[in-house]
BABAKOL-392897 format. One record per atom (N, C-alpha, C, CB): residue number from 1; residue in three letters; atom name; x, y, z. Coordinates in nm, 2 decimals. Glycine has a CB too. Layout:
BEGIN
(NUM "ALA" "CA" (X Y Z))
...
//
This chain:
BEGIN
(1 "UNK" "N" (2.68 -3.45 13.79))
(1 "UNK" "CA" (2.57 -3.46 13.69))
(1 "UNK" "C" (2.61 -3.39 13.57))
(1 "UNK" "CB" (2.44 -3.40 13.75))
(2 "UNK" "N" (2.60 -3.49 13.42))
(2 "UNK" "CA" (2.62 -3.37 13.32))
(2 "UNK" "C" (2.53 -3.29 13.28))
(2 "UNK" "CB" (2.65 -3.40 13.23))
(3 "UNK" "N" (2.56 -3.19 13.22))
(3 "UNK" "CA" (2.50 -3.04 13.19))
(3 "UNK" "C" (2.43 -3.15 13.05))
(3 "UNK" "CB" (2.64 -2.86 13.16))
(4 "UNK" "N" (2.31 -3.08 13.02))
(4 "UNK" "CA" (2.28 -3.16 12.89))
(4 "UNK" "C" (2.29 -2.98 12.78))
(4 "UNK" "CB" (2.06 -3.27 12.91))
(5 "UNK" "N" (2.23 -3.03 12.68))
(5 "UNK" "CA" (2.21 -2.91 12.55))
(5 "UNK" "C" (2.15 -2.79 12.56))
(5 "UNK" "CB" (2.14 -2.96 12.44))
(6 "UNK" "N" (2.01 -2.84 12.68))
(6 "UNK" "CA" (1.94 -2.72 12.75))
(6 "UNK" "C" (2.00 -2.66 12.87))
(6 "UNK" "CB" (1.82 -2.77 12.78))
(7 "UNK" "N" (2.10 -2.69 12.89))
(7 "UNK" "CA" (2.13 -2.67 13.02))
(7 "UNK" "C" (2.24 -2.50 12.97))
(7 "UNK" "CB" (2.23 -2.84 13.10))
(8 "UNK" "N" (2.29 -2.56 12.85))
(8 "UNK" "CA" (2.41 -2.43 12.83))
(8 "UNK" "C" (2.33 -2.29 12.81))
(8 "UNK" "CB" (2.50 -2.46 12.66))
(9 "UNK" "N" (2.42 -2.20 12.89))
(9 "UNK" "CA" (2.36 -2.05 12.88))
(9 "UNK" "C" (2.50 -1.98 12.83))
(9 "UNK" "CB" (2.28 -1.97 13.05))
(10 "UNK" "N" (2.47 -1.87 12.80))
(10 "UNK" "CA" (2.60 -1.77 12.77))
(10 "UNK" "C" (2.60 -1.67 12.84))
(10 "UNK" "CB" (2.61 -1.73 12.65))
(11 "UNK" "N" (2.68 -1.61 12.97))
(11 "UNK" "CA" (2.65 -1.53 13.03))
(11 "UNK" "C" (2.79 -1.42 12.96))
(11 "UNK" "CB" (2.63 -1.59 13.19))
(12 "UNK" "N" (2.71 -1.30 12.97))
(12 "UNK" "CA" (2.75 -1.17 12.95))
(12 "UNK" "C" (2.80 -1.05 13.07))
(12 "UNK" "CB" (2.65 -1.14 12.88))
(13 "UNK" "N" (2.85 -1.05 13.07))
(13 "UNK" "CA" (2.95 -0.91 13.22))
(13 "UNK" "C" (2.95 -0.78 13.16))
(13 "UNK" "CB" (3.16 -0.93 13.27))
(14 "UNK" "N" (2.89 -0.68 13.14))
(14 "UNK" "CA" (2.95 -0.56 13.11))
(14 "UNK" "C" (3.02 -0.47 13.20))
(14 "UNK" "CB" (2.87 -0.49 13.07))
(15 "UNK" "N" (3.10 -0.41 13.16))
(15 "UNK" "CA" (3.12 -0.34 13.29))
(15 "UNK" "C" (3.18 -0.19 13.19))
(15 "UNK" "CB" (3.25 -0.42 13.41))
(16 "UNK" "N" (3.17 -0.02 13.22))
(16 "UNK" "CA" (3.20 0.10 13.19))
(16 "UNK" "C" (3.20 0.20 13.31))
(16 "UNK" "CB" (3.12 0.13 13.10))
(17 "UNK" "N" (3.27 0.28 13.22))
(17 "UNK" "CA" (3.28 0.39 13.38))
(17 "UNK" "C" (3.13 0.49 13.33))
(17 "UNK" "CB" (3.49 0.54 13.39))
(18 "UNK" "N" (3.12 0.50 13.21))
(18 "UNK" "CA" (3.02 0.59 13.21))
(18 "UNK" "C" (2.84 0.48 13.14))
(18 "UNK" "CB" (3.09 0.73 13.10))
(19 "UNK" "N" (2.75 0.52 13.19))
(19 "UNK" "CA" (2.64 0.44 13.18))
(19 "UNK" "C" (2.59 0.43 13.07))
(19 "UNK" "CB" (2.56 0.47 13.26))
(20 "UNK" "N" (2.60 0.59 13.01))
(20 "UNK" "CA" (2.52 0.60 12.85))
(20 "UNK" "C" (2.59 0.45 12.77))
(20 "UNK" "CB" (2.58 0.78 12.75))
(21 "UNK" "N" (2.69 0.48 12.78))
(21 "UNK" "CA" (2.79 0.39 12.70))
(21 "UNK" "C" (2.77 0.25 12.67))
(21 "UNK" "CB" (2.90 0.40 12.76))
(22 "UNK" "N" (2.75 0.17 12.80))
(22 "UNK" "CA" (2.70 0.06 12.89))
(22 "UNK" "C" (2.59 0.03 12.80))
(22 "UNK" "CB" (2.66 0.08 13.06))
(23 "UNK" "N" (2.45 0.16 12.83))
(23 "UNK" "CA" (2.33 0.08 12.82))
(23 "UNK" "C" (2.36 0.08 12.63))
(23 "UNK" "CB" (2.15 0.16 12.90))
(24 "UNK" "N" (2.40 0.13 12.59))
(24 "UNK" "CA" (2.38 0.15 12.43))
(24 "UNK" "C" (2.46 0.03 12.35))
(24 "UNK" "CB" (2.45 0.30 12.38))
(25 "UNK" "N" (2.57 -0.02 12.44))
(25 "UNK" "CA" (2.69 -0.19 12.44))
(25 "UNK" "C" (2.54 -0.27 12.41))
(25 "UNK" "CB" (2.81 -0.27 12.65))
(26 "UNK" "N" (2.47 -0.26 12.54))
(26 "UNK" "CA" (2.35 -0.36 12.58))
(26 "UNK" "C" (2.25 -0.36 12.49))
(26 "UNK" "CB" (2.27 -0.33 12.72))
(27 "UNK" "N" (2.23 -0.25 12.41))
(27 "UNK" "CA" (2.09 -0.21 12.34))
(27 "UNK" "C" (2.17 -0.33 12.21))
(27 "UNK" "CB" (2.06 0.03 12.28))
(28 "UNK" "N" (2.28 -0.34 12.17))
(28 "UNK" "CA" (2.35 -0.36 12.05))
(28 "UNK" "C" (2.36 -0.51 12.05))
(28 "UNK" "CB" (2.50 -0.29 12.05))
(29 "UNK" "N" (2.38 -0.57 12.16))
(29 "UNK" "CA" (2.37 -0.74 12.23))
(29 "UNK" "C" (2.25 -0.77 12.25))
(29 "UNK" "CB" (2.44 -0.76 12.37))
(30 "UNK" "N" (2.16 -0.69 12.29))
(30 "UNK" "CA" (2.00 -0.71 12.22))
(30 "UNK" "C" (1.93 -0.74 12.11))
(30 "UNK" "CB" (1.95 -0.64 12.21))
(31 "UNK" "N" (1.98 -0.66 12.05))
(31 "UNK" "CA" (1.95 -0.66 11.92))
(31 "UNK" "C" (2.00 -0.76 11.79))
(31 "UNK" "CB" (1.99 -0.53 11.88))
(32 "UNK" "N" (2.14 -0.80 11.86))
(32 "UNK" "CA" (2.17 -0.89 11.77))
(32 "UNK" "C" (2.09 -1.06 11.80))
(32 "UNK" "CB" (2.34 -0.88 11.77))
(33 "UNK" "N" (2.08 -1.08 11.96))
(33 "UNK" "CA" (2.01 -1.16 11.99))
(33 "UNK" "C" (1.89 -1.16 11.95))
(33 "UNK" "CB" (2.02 -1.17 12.11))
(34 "UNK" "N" (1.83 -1.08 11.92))
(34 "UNK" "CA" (1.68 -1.10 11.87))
(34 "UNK" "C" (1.69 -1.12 11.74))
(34 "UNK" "CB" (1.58 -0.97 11.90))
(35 "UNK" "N" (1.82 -1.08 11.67))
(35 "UNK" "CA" (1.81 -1.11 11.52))
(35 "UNK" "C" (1.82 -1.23 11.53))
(35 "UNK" "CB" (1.90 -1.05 11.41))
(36 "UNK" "N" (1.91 -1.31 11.61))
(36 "UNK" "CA" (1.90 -1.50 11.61))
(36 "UNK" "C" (1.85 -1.59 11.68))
(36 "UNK" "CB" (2.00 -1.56 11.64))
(37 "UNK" "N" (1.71 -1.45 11.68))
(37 "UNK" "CA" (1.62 -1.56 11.78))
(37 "UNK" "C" (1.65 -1.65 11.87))
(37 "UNK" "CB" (1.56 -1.64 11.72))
(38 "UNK" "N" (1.72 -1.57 11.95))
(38 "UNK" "CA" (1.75 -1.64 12.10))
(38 "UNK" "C" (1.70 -1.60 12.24))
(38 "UNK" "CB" (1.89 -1.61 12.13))
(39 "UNK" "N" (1.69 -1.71 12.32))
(39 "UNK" "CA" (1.60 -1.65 12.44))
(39 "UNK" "C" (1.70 -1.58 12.54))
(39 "UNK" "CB" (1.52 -1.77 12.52))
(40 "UNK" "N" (1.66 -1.44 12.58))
(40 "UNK" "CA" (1.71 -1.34 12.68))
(40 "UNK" "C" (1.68 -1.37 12.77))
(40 "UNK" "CB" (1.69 -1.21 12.67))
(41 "UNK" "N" (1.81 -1.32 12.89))
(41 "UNK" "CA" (1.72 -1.30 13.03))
(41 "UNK" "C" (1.81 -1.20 13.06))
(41 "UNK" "CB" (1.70 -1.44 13.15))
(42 "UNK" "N" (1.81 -1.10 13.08))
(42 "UNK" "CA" (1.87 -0.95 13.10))
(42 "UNK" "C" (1.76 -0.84 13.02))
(42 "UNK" "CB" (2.04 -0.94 13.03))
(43 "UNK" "N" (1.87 -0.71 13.03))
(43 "UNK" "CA" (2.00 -0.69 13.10))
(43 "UNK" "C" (1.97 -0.67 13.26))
(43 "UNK" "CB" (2.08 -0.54 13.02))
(44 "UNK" "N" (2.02 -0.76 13.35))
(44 "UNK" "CA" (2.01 -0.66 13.50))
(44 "UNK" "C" (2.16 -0.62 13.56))
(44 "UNK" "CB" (1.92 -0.77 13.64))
(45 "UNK" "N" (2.05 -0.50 13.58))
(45 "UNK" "CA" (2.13 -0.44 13.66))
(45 "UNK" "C" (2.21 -0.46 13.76))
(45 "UNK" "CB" (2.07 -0.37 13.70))
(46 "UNK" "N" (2.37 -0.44 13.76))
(46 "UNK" "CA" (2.43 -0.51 13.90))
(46 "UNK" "C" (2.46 -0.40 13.98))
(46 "UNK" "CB" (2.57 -0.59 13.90))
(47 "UNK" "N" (2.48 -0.42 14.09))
(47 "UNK" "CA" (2.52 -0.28 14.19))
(47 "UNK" "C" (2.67 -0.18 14.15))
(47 "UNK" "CB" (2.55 -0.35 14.37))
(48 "UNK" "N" (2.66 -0.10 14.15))
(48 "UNK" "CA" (2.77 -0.02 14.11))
(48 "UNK" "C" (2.88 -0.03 14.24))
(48 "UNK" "CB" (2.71 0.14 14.09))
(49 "UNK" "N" (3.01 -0.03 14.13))
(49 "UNK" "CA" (3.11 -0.03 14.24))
(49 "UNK" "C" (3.17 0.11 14.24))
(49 "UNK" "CB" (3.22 -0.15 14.21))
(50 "UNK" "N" (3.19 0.19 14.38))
(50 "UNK" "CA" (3.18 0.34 14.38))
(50 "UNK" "C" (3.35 0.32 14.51))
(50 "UNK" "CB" (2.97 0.44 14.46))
(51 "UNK" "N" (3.43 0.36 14.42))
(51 "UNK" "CA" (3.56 0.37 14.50))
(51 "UNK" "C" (3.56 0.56 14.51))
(51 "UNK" "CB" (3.72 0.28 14.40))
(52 "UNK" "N" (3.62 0.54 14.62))
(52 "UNK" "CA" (3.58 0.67 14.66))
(52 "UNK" "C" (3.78 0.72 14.74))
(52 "UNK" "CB" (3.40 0.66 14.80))
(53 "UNK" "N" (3.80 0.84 14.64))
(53 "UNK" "CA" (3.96 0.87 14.70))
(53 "UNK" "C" (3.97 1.05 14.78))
(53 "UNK" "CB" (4.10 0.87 14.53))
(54 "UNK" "N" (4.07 1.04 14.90))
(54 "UNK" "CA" (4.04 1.19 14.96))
(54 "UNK" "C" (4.17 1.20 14.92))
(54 "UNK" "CB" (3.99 1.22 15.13))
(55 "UNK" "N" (4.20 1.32 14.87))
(55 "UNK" "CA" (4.34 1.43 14.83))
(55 "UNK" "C" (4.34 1.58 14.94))
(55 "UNK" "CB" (4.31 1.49 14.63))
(56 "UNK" "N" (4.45 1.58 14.99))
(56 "UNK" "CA" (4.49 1.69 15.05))
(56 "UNK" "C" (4.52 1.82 14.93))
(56 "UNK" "CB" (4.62 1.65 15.15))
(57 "UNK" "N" (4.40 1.93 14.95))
(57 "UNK" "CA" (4.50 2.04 14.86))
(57 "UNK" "C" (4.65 2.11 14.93))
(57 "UNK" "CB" (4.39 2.17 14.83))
(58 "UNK" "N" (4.64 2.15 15.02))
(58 "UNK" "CA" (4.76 2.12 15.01))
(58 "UNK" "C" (4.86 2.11 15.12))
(58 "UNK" "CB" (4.79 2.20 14.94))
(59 "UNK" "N" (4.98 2.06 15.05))
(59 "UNK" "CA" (5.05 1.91 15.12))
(59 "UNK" "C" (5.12 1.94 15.31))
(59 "UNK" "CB" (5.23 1.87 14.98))
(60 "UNK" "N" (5.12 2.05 15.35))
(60 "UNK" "CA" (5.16 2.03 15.45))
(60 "UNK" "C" (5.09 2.12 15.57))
(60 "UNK" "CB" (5.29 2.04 15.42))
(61 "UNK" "N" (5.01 2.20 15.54))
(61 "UNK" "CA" (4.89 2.36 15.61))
(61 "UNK" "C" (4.78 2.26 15.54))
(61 "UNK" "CB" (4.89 2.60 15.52))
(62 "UNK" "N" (4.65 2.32 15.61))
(62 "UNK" "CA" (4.51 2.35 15.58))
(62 "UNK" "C" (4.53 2.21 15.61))
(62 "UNK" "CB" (4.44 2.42 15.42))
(63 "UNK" "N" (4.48 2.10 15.72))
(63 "UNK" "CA" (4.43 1.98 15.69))
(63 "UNK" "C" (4.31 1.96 15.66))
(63 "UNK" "CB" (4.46 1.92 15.76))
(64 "UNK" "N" (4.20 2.08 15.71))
(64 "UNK" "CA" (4.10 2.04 15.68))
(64 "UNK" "C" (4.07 2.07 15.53))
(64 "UNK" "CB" (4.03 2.08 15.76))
(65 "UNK" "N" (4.13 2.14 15.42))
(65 "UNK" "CA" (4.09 2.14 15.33))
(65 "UNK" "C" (4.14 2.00 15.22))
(65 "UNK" "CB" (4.10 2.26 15.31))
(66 "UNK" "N" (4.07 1.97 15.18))
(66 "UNK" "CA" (4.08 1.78 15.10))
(66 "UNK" "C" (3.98 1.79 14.98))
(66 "UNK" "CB" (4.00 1.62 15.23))
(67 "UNK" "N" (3.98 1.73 14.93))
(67 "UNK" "CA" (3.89 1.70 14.79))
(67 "UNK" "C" (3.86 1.56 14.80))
(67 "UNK" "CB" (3.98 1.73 14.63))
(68 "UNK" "N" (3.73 1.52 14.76))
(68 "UNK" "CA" (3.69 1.41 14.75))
(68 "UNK" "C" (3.66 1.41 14.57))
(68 "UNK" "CB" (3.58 1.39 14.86))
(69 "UNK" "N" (3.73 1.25 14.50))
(69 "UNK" "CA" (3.68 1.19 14.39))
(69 "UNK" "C" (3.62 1.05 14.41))
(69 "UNK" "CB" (3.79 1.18 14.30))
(70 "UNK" "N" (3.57 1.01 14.28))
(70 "UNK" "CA" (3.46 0.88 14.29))
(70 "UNK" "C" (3.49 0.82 14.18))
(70 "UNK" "CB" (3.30 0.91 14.30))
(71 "UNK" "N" (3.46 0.73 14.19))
(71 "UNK" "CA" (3.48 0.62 14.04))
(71 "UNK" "C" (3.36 0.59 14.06))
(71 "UNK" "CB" (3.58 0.48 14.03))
(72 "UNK" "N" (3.29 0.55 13.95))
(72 "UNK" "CA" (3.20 0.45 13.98))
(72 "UNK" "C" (3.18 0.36 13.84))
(72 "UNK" "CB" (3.07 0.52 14.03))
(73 "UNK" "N" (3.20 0.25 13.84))
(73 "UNK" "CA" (3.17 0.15 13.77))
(73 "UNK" "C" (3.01 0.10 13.77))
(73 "UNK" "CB" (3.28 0.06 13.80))
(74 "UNK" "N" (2.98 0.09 13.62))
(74 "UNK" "CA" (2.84 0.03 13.58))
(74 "UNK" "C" (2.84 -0.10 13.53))
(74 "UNK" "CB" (2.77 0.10 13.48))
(75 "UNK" "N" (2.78 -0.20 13.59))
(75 "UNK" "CA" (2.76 -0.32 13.55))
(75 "UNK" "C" (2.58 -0.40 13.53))
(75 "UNK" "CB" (2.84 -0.38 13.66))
(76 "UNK" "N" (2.66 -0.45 13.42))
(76 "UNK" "CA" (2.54 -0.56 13.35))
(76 "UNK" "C" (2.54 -0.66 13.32))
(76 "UNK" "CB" (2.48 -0.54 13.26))
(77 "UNK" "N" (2.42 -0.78 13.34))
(77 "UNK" "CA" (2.43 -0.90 13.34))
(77 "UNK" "C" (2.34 -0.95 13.22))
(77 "UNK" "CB" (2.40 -0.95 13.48))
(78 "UNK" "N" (2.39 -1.02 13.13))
(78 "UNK" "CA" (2.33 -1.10 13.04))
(78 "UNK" "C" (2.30 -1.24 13.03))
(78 "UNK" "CB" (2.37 -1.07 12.96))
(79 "UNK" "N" (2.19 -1.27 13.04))
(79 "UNK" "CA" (2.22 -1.43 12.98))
(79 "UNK" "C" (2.18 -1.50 12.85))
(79 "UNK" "CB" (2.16 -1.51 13.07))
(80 "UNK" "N" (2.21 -1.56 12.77))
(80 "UNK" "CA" (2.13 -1.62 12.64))
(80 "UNK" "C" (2.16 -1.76 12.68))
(80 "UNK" "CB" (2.18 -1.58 12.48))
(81 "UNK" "N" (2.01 -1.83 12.66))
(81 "UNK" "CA" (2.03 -1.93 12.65))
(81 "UNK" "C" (2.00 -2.05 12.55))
(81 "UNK" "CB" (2.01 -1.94 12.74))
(82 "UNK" "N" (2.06 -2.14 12.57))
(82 "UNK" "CA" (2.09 -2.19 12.42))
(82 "UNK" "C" (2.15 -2.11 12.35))
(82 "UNK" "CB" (2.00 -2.23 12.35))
(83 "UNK" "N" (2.25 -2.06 12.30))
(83 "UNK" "CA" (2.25 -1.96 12.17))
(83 "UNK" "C" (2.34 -2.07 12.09))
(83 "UNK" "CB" (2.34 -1.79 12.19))
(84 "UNK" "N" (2.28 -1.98 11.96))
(84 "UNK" "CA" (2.32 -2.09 11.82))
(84 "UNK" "C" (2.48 -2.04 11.78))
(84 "UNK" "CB" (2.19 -2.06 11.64))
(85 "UNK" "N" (2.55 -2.17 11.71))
(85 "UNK" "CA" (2.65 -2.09 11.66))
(85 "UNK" "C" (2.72 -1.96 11.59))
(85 "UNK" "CB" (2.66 -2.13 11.64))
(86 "UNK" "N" (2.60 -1.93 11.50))
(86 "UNK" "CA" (2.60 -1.82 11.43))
(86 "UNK" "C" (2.60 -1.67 11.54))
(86 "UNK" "CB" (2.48 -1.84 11.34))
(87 "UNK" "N" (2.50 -1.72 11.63))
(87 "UNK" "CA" (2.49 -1.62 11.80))
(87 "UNK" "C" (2.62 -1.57 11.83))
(87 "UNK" "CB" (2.43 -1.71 11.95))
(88 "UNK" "N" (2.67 -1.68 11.86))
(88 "UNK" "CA" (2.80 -1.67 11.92))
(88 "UNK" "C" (2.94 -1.63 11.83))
(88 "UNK" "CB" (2.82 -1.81 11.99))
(89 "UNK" "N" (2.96 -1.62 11.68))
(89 "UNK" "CA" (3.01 -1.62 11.63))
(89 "UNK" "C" (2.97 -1.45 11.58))
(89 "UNK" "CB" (3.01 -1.74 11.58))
(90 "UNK" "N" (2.90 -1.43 11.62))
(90 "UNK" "CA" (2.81 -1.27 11.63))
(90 "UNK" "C" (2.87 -1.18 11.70))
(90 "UNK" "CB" (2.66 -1.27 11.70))
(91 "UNK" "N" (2.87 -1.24 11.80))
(91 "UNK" "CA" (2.92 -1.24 11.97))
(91 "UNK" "C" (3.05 -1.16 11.93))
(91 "UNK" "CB" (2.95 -1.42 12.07))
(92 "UNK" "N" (3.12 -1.26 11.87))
(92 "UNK" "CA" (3.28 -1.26 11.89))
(92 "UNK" "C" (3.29 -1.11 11.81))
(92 "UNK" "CB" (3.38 -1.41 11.81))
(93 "UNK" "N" (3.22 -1.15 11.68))
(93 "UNK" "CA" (3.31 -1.00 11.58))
(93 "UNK" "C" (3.22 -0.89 11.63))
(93 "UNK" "CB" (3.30 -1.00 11.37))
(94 "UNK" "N" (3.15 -0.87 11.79))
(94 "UNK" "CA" (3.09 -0.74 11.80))
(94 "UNK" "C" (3.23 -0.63 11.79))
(94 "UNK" "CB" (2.99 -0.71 11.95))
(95 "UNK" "N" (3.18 -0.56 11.79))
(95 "UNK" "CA" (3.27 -0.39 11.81))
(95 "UNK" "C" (3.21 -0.35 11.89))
(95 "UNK" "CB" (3.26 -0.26 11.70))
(96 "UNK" "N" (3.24 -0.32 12.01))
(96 "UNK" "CA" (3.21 -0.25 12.17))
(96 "UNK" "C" (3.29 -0.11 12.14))
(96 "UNK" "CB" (3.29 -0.36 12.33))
(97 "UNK" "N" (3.23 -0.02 12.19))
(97 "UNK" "CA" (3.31 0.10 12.20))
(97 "UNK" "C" (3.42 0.12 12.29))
(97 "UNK" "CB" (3.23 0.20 12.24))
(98 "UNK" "N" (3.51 0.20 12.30))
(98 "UNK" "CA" (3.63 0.22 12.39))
(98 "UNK" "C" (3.57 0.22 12.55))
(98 "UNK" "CB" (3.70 0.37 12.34))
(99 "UNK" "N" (3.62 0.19 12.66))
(99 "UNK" "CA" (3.59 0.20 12.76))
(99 "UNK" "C" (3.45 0.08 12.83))
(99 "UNK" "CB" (3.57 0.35 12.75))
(100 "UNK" "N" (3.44 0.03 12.70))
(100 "UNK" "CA" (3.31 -0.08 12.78))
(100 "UNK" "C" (3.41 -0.23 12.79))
(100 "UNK" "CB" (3.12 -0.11 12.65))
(101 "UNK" "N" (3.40 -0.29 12.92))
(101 "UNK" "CA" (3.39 -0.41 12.91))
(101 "UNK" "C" (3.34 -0.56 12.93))
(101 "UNK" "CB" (3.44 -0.40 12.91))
(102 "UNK" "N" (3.40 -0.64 12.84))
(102 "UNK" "CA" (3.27 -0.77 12.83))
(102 "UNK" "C" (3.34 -0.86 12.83))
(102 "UNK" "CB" (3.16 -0.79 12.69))
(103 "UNK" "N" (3.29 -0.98 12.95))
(103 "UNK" "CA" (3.36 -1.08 13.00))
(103 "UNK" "C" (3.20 -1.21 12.95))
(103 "UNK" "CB" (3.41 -1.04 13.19))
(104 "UNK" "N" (3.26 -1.27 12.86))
(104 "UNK" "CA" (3.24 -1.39 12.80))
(104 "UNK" "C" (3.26 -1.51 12.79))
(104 "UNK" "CB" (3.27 -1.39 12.73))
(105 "UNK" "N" (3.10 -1.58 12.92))
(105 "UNK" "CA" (3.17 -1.72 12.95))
(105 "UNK" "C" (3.02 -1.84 12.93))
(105 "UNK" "CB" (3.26 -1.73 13.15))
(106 "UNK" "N" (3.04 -1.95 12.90))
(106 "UNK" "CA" (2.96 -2.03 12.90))
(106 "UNK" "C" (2.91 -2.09 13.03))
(106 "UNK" "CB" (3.01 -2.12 12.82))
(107 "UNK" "N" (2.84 -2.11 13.06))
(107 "UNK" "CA" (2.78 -2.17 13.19))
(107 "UNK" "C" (2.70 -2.28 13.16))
(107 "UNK" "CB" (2.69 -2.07 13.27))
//
C-alpha cells in the first residue's frame, strides 16, 4: 500500500547521558516546531538504558571489596507530522549541544 502526503511523519530519537541536557535539545525542537506550525506528538519518554560495571579495588586480596558504576542513557521520542520543508530544513541547521544525540528519519 502506498504511504500518501498524510501519511509522512518525522520521527525524532534523542538520546544523552545527562537529562538536563536532553530535555532542553527537546524544549529547542519544540519550539522551533511550533514556530512552523506543525503538529507534535511528543516528547515521550523512553525507558532508560542503565549499564551497570563491577571493578575490583584491588587486583589480587580483598575480593569482597568492588565498586559499582552506571551509565545511564536518556531517551526521547518525537514525532512531527506532516512537516513542511522549511521544518525540516530547520531541523537540519539545529545546533544540539555536545553529548546529545539525534537520529533523523522519515516514516
Amino acid at each position: 500500500m502506498a504511504k500518501t502526503q498524510a501519511d509522512v511523519k518525522l520521527r525524532i530519537r534523542l538520546r544523552a547521558y545527562e537529562n538536563k541536557l536532553l530535555d532542553s535539545s527537546v524544549k529547542q525542537i519544540m519550539d522551533i516546531a511550533s514556530r512552523n506550525d506543525a503538529t507534535v506528538k511528543g516528547p515521550v519518554p523512553l525507558p532508560n538504558e542503565i549499564k551497570k560495571y563491577t571493578v575490583n579495588r584491588a587486583s589480587f586480596v580483598y575480593k569482597d571489596a568492588r565498586e559499582q558504576f552506571e551509565v545511564r542513557v536518556h531517551k526521547r521520542l518525537i514525532d512531527i507530522i506532516n512537516p513542511s520543508q522549511k521544518l525540516i530544513e530547520a531541523l537540519t541547521n539545529l545546533n544540539l549541544p555536545s553529548g546529545v544525540e539525534a537520529d533523523i528519519k522519515m516514516v
